[in-house]
LUMDREN-123920 format. One record per residue (C-alpha): x, y, z; residue number from 0. Coordinates in steps of 0.25 Angstrom, whole numbers, always signed. Last residue first. Layout:
// LUMDREN-123920
@xx:X	yy:Y	zz:Z	num:NUM
...
// end
This chain:
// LUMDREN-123920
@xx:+219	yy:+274	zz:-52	num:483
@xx:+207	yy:+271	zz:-54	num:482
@xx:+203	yy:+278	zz:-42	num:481
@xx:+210	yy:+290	zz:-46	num:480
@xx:+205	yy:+290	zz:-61	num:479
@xx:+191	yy:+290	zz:-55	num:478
@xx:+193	yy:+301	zz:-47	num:477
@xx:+200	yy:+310	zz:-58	num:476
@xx:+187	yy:+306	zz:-67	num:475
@xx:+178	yy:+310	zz:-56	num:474
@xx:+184	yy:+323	zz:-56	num:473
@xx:+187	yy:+327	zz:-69	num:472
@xx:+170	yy:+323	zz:-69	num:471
@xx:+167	yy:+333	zz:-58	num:470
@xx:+176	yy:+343	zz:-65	num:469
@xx:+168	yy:+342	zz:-79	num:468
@xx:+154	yy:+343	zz:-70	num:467
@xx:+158	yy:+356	zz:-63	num:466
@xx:+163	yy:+361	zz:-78	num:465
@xx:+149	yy:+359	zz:-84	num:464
@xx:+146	yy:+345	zz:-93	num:463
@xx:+135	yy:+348	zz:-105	num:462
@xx:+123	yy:+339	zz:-99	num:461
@xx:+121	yy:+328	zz:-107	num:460
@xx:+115	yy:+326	zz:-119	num:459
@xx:+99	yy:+323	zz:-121	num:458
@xx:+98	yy:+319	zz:-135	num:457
@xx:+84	yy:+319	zz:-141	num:456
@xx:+75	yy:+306	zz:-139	num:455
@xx:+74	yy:+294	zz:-151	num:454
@xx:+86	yy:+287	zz:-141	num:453
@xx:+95	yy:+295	zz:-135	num:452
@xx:+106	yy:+285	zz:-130	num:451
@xx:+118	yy:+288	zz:-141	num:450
@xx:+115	yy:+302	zz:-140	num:449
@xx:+117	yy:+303	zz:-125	num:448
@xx:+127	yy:+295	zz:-126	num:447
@xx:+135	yy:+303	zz:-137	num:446
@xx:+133	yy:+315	zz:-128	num:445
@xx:+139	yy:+307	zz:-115	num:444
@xx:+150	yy:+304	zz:-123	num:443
@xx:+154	yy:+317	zz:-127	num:442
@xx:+153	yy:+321	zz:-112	num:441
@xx:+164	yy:+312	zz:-106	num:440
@xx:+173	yy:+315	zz:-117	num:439
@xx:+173	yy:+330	zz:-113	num:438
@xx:+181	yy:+337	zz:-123	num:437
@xx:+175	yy:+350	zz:-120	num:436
@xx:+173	yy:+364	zz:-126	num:435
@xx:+168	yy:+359	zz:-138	num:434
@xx:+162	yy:+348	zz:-131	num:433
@xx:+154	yy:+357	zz:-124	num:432
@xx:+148	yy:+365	zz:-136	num:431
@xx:+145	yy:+354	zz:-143	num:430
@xx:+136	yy:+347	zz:-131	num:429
@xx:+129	yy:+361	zz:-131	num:428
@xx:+128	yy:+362	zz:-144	num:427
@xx:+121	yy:+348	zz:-146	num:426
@xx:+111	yy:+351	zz:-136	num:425
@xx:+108	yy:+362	zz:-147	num:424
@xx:+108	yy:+351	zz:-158	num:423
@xx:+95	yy:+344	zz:-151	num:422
@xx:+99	yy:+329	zz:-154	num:421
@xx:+88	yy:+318	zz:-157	num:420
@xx:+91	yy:+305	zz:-157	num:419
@xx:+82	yy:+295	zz:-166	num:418
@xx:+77	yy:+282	zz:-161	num:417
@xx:+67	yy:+280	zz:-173	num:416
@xx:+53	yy:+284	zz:-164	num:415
@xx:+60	yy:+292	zz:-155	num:414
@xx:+65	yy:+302	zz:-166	num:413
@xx:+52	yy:+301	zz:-175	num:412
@xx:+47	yy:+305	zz:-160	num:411
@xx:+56	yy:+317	zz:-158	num:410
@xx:+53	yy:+322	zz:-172	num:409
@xx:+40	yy:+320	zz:-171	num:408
@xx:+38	yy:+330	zz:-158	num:407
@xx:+48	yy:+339	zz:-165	num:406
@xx:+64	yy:+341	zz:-162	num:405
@xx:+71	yy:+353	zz:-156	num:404
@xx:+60	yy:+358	zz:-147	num:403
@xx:+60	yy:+372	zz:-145	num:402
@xx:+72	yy:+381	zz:-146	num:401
@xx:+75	yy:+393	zz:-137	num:400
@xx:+86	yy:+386	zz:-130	num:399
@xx:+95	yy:+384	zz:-141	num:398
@xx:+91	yy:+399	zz:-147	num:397
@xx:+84	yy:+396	zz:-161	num:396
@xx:+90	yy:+396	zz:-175	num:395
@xx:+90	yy:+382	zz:-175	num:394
@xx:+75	yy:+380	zz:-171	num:393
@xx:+78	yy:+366	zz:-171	num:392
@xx:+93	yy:+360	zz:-172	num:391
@xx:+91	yy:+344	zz:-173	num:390
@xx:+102	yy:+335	zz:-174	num:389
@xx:+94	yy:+320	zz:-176	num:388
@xx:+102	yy:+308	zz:-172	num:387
@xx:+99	yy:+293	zz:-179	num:386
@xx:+106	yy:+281	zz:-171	num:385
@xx:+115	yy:+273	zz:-183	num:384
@xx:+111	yy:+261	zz:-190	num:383
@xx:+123	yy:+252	zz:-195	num:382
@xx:+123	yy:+246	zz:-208	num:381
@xx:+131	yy:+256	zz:-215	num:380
@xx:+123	yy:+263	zz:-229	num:379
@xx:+108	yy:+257	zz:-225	num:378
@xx:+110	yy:+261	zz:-212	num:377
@xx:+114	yy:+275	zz:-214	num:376
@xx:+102	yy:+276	zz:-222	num:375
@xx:+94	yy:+270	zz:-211	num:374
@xx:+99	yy:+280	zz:-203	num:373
@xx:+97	yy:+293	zz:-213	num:372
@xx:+83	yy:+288	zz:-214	num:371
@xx:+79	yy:+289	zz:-200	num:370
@xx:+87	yy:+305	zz:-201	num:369
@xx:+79	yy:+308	zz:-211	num:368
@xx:+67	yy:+305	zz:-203	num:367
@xx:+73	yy:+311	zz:-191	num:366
@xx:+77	yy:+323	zz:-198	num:365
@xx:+62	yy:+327	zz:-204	num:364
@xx:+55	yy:+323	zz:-191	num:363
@xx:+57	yy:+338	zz:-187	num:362
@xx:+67	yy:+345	zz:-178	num:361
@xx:+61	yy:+359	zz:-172	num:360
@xx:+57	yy:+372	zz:-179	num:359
@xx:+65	yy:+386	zz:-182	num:358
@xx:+76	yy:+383	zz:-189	num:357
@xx:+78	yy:+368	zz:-190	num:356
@xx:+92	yy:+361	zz:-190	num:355
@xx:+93	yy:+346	zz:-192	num:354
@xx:+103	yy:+336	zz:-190	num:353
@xx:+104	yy:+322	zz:-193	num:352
@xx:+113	yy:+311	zz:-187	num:351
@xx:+118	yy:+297	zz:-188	num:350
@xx:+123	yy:+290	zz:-176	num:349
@xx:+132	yy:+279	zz:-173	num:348
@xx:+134	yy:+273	zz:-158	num:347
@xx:+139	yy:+276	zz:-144	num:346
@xx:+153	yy:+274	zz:-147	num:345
@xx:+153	yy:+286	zz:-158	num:344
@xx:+145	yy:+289	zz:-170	num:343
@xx:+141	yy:+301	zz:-178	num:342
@xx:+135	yy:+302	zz:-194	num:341
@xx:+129	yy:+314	zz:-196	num:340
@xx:+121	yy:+323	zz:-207	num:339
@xx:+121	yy:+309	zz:-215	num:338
@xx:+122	yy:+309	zz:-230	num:337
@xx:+118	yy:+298	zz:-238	num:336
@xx:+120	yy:+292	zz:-254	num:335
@xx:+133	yy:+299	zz:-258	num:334
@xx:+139	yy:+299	zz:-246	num:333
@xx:+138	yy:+307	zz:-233	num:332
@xx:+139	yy:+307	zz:-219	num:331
@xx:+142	yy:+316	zz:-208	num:330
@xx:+152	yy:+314	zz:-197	num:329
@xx:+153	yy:+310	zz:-183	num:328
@xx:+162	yy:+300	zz:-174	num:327
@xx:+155	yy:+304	zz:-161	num:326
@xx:+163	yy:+310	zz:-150	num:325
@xx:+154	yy:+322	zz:-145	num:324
@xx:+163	yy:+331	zz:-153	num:323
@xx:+162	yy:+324	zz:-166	num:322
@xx:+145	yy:+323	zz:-165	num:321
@xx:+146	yy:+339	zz:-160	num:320
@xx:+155	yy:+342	zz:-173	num:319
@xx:+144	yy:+334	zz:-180	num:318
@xx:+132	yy:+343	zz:-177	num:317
@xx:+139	yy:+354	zz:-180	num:316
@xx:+141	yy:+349	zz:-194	num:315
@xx:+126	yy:+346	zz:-194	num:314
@xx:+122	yy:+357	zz:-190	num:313
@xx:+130	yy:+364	zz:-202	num:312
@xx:+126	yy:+356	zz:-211	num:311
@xx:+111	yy:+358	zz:-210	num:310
@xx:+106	yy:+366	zz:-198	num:309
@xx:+115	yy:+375	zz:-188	num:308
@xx:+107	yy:+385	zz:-175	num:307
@xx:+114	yy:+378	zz:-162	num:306
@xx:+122	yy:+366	zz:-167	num:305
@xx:+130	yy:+377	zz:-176	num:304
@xx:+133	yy:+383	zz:-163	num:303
@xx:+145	yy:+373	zz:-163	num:302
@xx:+152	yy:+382	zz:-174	num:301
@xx:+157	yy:+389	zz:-163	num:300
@xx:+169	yy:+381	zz:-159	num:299
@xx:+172	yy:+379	zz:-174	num:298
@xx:+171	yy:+391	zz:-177	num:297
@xx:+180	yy:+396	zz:-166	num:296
@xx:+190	yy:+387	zz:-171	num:295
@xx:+191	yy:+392	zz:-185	num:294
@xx:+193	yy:+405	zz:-179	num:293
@xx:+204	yy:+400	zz:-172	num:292
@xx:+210	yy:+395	zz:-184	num:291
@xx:+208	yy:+406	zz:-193	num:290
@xx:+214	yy:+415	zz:-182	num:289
@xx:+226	yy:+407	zz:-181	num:288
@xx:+229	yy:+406	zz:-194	num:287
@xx:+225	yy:+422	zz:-194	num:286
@xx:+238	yy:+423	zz:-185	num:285
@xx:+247	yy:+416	zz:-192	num:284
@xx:+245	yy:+424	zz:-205	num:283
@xx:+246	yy:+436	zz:-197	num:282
@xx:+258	yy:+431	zz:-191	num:281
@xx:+265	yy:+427	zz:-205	num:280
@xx:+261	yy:+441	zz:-212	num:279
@xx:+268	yy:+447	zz:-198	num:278
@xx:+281	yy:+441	zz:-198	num:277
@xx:+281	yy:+444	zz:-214	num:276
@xx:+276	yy:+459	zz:-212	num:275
@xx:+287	yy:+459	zz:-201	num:274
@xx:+298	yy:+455	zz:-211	num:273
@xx:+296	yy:+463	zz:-221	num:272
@xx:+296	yy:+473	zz:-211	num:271
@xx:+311	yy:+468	zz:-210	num:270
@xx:+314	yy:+467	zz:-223	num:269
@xx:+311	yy:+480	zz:-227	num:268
@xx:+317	yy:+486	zz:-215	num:267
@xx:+330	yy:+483	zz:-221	num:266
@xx:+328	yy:+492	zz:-232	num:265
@xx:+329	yy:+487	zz:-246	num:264
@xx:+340	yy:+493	zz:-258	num:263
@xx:+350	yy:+486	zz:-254	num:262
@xx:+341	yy:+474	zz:-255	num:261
@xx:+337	yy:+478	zz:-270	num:260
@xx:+323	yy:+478	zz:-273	num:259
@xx:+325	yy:+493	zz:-278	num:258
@xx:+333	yy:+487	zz:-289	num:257
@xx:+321	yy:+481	zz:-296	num:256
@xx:+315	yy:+496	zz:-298	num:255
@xx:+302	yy:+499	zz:-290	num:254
@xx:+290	yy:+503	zz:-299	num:253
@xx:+285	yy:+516	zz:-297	num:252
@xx:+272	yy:+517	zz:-290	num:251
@xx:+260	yy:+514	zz:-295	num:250
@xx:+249	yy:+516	zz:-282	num:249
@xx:+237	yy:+525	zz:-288	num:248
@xx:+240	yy:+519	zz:-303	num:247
@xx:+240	yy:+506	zz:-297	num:246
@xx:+226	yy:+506	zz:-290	num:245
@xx:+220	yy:+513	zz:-305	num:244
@xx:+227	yy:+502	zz:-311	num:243
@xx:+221	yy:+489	zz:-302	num:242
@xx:+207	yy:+494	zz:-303	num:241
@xx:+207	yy:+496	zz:-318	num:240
@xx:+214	yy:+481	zz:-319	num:239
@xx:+203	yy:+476	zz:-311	num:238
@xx:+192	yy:+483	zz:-318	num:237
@xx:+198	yy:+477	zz:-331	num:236
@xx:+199	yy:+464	zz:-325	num:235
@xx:+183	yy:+464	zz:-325	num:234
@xx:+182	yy:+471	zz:-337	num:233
@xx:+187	yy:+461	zz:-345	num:232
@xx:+181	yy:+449	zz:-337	num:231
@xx:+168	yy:+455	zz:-340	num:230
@xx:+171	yy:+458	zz:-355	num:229
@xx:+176	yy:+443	zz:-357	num:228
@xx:+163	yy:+437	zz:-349	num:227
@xx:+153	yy:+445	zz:-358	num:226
@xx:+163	yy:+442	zz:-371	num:225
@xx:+159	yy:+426	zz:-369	num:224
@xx:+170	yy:+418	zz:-359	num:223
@xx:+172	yy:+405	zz:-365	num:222
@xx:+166	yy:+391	zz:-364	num:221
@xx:+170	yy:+379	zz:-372	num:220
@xx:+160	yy:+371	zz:-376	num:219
@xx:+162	yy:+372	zz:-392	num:218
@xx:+158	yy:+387	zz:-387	num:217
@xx:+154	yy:+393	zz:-375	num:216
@xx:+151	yy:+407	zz:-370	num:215
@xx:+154	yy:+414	zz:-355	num:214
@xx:+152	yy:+425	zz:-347	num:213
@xx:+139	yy:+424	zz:-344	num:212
@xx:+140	yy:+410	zz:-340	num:211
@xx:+151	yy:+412	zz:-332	num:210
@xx:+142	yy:+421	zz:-323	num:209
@xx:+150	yy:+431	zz:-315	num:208
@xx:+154	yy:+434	zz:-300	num:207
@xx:+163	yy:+444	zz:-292	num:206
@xx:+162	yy:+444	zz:-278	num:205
@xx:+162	yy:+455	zz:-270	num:204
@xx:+178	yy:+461	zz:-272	num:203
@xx:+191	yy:+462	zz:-263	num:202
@xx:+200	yy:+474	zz:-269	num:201
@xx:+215	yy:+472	zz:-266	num:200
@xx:+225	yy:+481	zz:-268	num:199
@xx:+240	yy:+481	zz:-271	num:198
@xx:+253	yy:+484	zz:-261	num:197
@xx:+262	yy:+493	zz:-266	num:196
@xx:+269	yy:+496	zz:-252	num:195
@xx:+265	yy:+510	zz:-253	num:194
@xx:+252	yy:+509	zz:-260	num:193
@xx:+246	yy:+502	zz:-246	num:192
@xx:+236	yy:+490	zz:-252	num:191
@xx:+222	yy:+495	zz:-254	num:190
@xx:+212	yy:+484	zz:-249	num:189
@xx:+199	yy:+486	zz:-256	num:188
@xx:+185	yy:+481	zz:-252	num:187
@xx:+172	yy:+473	zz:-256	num:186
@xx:+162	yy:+466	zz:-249	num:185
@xx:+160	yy:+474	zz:-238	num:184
@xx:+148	yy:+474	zz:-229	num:183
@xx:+140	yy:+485	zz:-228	num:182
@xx:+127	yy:+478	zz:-223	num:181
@xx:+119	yy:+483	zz:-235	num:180
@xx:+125	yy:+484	zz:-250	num:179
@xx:+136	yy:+475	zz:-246	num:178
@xx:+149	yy:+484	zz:-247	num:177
@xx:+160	yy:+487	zz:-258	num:176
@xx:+172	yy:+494	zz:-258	num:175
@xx:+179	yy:+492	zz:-243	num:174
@xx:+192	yy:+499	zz:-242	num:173
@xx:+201	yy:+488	zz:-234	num:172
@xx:+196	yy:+479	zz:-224	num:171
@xx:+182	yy:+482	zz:-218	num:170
@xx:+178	yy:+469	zz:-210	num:169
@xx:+166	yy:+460	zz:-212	num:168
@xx:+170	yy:+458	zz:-227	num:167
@xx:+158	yy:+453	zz:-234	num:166
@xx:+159	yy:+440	zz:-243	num:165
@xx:+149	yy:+435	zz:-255	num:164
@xx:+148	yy:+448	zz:-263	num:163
@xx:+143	yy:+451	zz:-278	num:162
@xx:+149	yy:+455	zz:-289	num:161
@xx:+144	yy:+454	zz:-303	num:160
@xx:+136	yy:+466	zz:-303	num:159
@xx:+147	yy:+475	zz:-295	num:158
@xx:+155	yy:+471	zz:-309	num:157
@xx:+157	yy:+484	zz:-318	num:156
@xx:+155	yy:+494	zz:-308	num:155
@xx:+161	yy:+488	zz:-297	num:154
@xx:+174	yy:+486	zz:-307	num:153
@xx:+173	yy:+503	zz:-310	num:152
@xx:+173	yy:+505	zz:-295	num:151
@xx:+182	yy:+497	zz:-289	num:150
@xx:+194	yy:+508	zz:-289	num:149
@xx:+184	yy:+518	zz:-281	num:148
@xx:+174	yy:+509	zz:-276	num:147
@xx:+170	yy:+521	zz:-267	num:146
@xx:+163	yy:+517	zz:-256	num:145
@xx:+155	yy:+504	zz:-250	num:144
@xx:+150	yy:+501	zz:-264	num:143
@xx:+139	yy:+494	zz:-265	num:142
@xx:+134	yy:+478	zz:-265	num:141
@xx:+122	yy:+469	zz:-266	num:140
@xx:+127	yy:+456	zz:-271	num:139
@xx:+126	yy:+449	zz:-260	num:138
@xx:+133	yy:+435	zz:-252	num:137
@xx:+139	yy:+435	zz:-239	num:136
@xx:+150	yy:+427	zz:-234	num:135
@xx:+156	yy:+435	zz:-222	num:134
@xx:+171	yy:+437	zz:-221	num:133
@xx:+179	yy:+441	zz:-207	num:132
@xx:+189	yy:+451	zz:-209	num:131
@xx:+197	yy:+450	zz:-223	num:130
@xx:+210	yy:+452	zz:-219	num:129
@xx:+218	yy:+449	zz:-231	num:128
@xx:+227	yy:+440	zz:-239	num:127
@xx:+214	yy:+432	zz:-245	num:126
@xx:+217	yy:+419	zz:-247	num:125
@xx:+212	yy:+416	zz:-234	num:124
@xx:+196	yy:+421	zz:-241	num:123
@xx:+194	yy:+407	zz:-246	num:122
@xx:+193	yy:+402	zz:-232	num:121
@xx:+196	yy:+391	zz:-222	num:120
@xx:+193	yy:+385	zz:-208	num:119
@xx:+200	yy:+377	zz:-204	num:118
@xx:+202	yy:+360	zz:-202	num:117
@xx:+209	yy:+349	zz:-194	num:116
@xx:+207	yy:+335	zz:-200	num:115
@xx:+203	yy:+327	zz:-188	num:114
@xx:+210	yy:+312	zz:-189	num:113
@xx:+203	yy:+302	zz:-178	num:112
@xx:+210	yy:+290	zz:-170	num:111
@xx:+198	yy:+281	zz:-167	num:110
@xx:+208	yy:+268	zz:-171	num:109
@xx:+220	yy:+273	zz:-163	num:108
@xx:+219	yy:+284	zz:-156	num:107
@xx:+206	yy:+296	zz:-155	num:106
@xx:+208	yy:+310	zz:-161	num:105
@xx:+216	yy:+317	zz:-170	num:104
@xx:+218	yy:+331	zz:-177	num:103
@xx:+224	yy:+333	zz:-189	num:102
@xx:+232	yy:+345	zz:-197	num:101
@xx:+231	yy:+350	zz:-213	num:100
@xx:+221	yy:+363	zz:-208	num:99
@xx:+211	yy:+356	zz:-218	num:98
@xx:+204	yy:+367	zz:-224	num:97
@xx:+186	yy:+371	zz:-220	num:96
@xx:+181	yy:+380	zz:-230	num:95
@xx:+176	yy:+394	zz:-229	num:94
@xx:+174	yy:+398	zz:-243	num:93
@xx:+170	yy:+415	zz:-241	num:92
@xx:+162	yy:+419	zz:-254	num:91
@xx:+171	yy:+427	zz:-264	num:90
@xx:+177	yy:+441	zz:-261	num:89
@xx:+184	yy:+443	zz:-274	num:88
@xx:+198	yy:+449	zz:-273	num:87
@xx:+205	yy:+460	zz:-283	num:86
@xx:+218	yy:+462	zz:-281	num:85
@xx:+227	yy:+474	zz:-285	num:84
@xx:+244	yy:+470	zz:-285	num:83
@xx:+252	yy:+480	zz:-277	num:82
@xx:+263	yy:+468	zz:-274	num:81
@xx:+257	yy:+468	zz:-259	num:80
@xx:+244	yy:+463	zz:-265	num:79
@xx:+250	yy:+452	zz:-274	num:78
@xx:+256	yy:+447	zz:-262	num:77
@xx:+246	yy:+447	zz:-253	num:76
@xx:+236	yy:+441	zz:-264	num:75
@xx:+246	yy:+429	zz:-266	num:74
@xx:+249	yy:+425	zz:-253	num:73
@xx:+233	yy:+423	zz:-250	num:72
@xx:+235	yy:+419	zz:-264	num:71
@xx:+243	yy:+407	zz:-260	num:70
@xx:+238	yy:+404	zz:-247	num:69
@xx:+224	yy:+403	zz:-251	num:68
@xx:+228	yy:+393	zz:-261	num:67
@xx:+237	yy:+385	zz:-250	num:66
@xx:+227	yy:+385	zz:-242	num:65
@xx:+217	yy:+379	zz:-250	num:64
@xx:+227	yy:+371	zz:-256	num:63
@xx:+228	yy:+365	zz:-241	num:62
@xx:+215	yy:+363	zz:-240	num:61
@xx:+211	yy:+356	zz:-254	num:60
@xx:+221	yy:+346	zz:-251	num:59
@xx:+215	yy:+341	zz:-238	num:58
@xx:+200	yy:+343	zz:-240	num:57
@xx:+192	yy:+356	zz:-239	num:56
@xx:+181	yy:+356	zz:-229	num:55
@xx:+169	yy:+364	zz:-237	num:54
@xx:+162	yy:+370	zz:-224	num:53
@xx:+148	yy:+364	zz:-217	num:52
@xx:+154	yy:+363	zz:-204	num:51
@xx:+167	yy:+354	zz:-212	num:50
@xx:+163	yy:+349	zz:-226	num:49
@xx:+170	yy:+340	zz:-237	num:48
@xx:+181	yy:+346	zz:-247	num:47
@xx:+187	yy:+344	zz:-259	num:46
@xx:+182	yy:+355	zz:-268	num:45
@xx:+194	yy:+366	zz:-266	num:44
@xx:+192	yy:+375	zz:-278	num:43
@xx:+176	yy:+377	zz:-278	num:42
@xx:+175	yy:+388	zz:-267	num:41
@xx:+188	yy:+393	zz:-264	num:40
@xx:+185	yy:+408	zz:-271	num:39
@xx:+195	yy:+418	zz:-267	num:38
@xx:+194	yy:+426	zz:-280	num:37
@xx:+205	yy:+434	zz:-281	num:36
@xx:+209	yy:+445	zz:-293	num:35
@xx:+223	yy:+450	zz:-295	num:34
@xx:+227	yy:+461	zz:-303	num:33
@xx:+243	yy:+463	zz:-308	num:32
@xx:+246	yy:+448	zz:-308	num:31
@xx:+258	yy:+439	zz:-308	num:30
@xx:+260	yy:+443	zz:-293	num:29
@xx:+247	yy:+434	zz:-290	num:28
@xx:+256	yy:+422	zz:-291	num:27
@xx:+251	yy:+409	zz:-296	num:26
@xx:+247	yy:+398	zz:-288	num:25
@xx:+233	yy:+395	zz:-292	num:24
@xx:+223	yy:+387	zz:-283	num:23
@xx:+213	yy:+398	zz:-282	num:22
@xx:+215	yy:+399	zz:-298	num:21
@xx:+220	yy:+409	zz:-307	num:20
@xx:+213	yy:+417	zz:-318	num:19
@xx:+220	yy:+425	zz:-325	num:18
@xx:+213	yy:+439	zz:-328	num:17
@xx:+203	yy:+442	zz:-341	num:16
@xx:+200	yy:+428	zz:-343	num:15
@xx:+185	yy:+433	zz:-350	num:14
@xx:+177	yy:+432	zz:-339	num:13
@xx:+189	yy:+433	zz:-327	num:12
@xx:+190	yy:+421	zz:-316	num:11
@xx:+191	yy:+422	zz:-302	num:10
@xx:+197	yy:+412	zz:-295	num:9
@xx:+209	yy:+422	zz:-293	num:8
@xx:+212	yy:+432	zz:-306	num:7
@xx:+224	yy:+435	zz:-310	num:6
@xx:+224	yy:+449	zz:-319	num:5
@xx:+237	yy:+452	zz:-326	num:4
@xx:+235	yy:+468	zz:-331	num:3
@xx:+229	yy:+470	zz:-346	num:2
@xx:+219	yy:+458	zz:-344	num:1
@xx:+219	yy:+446	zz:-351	num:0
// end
């Protein structure tokens, strides 16, 4: 073990040269003199399905996920105030999707439907600092943005093992290191004010190893080799260099016990306490909010994936449109199938594929997985459902710039097994309106038009205007009169 007390966060030493702590530890950060965070989520929280094309972490595993983040979000602040040096790797951004713990329902009775409200989430929460806006981006090329000064010796020693998988879009702090073109940051220090003996913290690029390098076995049993135990040894080493120079330069003299005596404490203390509390709790408040609004615009705009999406996430936009029309709609998968979409509403059950091209149209390739899928789907449940291709042709092409979506076979393999063809760009501009709209009238409309096309591509109707809206308010105000 190292001279100084070294936890280290998820990240574990060659050689156990610092204590290692898990994510989901509780301990206190005010045990140690050096601190080294490793906001890695990636493989702790596994229970989880998938929400626009995100890990969705269950129940359980989204509360300990705030509670962990909260923890040593607390912890950091902490431990910086208390003069302590921290050391944070910048691991790859884990944007998950976390239960918010509240429901939202629909429908009585019977059709009464349970919405589990979710946000968006991240490892870098834990992180009591405003970090801007982070961009995942891998590299390994990296140089000095100025004087390394204190990093010096440790960029020396591991700027070969370290590599970045974030970029900072904002300056905060003093940066150290930048992308070799394109100036982006990927290393920076935060000196804390000498005065108020606040610590530092340094945030890093990555810092990676092989295990298998660093380690030997005997009787089955492995254990770090020398190589791994001189790595570990100088990596703390660095760390405690670092972190002595930084105190030599801010040692003060230590404060006797009685100092902290009341009568010795000015009532202003107490009362800009107090306003840095008020504060804190406003802040916090405040980026609630934002997080919550922005997850909101996301959700608004994440409708454009109809437009220029394949795979996945088509398919997860393809969906949302499905729900908002009024279909029951989901994917499907067991151990033995898996269906892009599975949809049904009064007018009848549907099973749909969806398929993205780049620059050319929709081929028969779809339509005869998608002949397949049906039987499938009748083989498993007895019941045949009406075949729907998604296609999005020349994706990255301007809506009305496209040629035809579908090809000459394609459309007659459709007409020839009854299968409706759908042009996600028209699905946009259905999406878009409902978004905006809760028109019951309309939604129907839509499944009909899907219901009745038979072999042909969906022809949906026209996206009401305001002028026809007021028109139907008043037919229905009319009706209601005679009735009544």
């Amino acid at each position: 073990m190292a001279e100084k007390n070294i936890f280290s966060i998820g990240f574990t030493f060659p050689g156990n040269t610092a204590e290692y702590l898990s994510f989901d530890s509780e301990q206190s950060l005010l045990d140690a003199d050096i601190i080294v965070f490793n906001p890695d989520i990636s493989n702790i929280y596994n229970t989880h399905s998938y929400y626009q094309g995100k890990k969705r972490l269950h129940d359980s595993c989204s509360f300990k996920l705030k509670e962990n983040t909260s923890h040593w979000r607390r912890e950091l602040l902490t431990a910086f105030n208390s003069g302590k040096t921290i050391f944070i790797f910048l691991n790859k951004l884990n944007d998950v999707f976390i239960y918010t713990g509240t429901n939202e329902y629909s429908g009585t009775g019977k059709n009464t439907r349970t919405t589990n409200i979710v946000t968006s989430y991240d490892n870098y929460k834990c992180i009591p600092l405003n970090l801007g806006k982070i961009i995942p981006a891998k590299g390994s090329k990296i140089n000095p943005a100025t004087d390394l000064k204190y990093l010096a010796h440790y960029w020396q020693e591991f700027s070969e093992y370290s590599n970045y998988e974030i970029y900072l879009d904002a300056e905060i702090g003093q940066p150290l290191l930048k992308t070799k073109t394109g100036n982006k940051i990927v290393s920076t220090v935060i000196y804390g004010n000498k005065a108020n003996g606040e610590g530092n913290i340094f945030l890093l690029p990555k810092l990676t190893y092989n295990d298998k390098d660093f380690t030997k076995y005997k009787n089955e049993q492995s254990y770090w080799n020398d190589k791994g135990i001189t790595f570990g040894t100088k990596l703390a080493n660095c760390f405690i260099q670092i972190d002595k120079v930084l105190r030599s330069e801010t040692e003060k003299s230590t404060a006797p016990d009685w100092v902290n005596d009341s009568s010795f404490r000015l009532k202003l203390e107490s009362t800009y306490e107090n306003q840095i509390e008020e504060i804190s709790q406003q802040i916090e408040s405040l980026e609630e909010k934002q997080r919550e609004i922005k997850l909101e615009l996301n959700k608004v705009g994440n409708t454009r994936r109809l437009l220029y999406e394949n795979g996945n996430q088509l398919e997860e936009a393809i969906l949302e449109s499905l729900i908002l029309m009024g279909f029951d709609a989901e994917r499907y998968q067991d151990s033995d199938s898996e269906f892009d979409s599975v949809f049904k509403s009064d007018e009848g059950l549907f099973l749909g594929e969806a398929e993205g091209k780049d620059t050319k149209a929709i081929d028969v390739t779809k339509i005869r997985q998608l002949t397949t899928n049906i039987q499938e789907y009748y083989d498993k449940f007895d019941e045949f459902p009406k075949g729907i291709l998604f296609g999005n042709a020349y994706r990255f092409t301007k809506p009305d710039e496209r040629a035809e979506f579908f090809t000459t076979k394609c459309l007659a393999m459709a007409k020839q097994f009854n299968i409706t063809l759908i042009r996600t760009t028209d699905l946009f501009k259905i999406t878009q309106y409902l978004k905006e709209n809760d028109d019951n009238d309309f939604k129907q409309l839509c499944r009909l038009k899907i219901f009745e096309a038979n072999g042909t591509i969906v022809e949906f109707p026209e996206i009401p205007t305001k002028e026809s809206n007021i028109s139907k308010s008043k037919v229905k105000t009319r009706k209601t009169k005679e009735t009544a």
